[in-house]
LOGUTOR-569635 format. One record per residue (C-alpha): residue number from 1; x, y, z. Coordinates in pm, whole numbers. Layout:
N
PT   pos        u        v        w
PT   NUM        X        Y        Z
...
***
This chain:
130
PT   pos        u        v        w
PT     1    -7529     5051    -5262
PT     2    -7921     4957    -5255
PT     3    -7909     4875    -4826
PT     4    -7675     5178    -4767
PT     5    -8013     5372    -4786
PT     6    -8272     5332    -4548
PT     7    -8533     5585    -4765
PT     8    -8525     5333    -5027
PT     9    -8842     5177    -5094
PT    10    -8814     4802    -5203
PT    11    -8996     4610    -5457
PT    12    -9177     4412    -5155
PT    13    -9249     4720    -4981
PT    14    -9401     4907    -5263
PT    15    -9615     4588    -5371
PT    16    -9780     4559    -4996
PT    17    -9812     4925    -5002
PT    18    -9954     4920    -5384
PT    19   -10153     4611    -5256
PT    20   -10369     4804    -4977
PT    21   -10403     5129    -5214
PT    22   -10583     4916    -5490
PT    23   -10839     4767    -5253
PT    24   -11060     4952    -5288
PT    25   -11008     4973    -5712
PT    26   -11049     4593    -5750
PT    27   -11353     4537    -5804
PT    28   -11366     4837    -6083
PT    29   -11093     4718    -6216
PT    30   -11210     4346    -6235
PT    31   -11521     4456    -6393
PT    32   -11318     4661    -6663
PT    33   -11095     4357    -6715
PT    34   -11354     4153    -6773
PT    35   -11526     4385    -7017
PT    36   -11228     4395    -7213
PT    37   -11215     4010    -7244
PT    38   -11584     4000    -7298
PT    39   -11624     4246    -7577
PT    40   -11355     4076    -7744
PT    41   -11136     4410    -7711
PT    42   -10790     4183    -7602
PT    43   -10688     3846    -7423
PT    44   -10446     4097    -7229
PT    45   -10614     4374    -7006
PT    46   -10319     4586    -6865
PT    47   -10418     4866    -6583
PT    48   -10144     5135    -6552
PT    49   -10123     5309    -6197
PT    50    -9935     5669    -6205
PT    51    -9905     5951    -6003
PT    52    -9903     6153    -6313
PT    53   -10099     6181    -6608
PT    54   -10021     5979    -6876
PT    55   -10155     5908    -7251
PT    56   -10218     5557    -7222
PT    57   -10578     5374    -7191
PT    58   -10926     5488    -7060
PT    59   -10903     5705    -6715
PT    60   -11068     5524    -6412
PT    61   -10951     5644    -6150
PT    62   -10798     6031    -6038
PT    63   -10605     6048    -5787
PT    64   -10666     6243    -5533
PT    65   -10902     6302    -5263
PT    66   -11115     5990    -5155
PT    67   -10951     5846    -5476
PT    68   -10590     5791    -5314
PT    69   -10284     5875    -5468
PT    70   -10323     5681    -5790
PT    71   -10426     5756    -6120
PT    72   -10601     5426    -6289
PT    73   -10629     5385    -6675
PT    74   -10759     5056    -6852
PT    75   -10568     4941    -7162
PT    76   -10432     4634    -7370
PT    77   -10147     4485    -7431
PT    78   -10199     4576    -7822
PT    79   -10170     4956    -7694
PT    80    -9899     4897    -7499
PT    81    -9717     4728    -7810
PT    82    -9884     5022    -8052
PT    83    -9754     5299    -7827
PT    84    -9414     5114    -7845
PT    85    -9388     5055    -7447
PT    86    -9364     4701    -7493
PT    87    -9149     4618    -7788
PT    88    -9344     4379    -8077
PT    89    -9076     4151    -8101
PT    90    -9130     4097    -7715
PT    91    -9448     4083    -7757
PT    92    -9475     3700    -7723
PT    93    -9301     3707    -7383
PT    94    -9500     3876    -7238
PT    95    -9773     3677    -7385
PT    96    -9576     3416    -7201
PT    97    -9547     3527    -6869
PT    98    -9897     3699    -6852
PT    99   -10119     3537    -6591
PT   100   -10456     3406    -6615
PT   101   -10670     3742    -6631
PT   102   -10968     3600    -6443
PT   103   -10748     3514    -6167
PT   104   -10493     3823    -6139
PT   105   -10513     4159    -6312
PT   106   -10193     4289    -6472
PT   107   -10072     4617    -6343
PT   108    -9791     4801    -6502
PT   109    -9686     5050    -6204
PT   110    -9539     5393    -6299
PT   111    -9367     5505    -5957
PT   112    -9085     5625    -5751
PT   113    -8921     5314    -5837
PT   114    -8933     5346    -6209
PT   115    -9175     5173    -6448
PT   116    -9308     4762    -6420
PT   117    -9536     4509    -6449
PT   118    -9715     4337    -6133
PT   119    -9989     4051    -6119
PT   120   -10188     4123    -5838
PT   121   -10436     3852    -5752
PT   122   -10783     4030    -5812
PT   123   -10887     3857    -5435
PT   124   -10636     3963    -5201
PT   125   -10665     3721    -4978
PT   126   -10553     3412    -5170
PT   127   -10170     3438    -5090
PT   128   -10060     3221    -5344
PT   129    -9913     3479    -5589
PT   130    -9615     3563    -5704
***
């Protein structure tokens, strides 16, 4: 049972946790997001955060050091869909659920808690996310 376990780390918990460790990646990551829509690369700018190396999108972040715990690659939705981590025939839901990318940046968060997607508002201090 998920309360029976007080190391548990909840959704909420990891997201205001995840939330502080990206701070200072924001900005970076805004600028790459907006690149990608820019240059025409994809309407759907994904940033995976791992602990771990993994072969997906442009490295920019490594962890470690002044650099935090997080790995930070820049990718696509069409990668994602290429590399078979999102499935093409769900394609168009996520198309459906993805939110404005000059107003939140996508995350898809590989962690202790397994593998998902997160919209993080790119400013932090509008508190009207979900």
């Amino acid at each position: 049972m998920k309360g029976d376990n007080s190391n548990e780390i909840s959704n909420a918990e990891l997201f205001l946790r995840l939330r502080e460790e990206i701070k200072p990646y924001l900005h970076l990551i805004g600028a790459a997001s907006d690149s990608i829509l820019k240059e025409k690369v994809s309407q759907y700018p994904v940033f995976t955060l791992s602990q771990e190396e993994i072969s997906v999108g442009v490295k920019l972040v490594r962890k470690g050091g002044r650099s935090g715990r997080w790995n930070v690659f820049a990718s696509t939705l069409e990668e994602f869909v290429s590399k078979g981590l999102v499935q093409k025939s769900r394609a168009s839901d996520f198309i459906a659920t993805y939110k404005d990318p000059y107003t939140f940046i996508c995350l898809f968060v590989v962690s202790e808690l397994g593998a998902q997607f997160i919209f993080m508002p790119r400013n932090l201090e509008d508190e009207n996310f979900s």
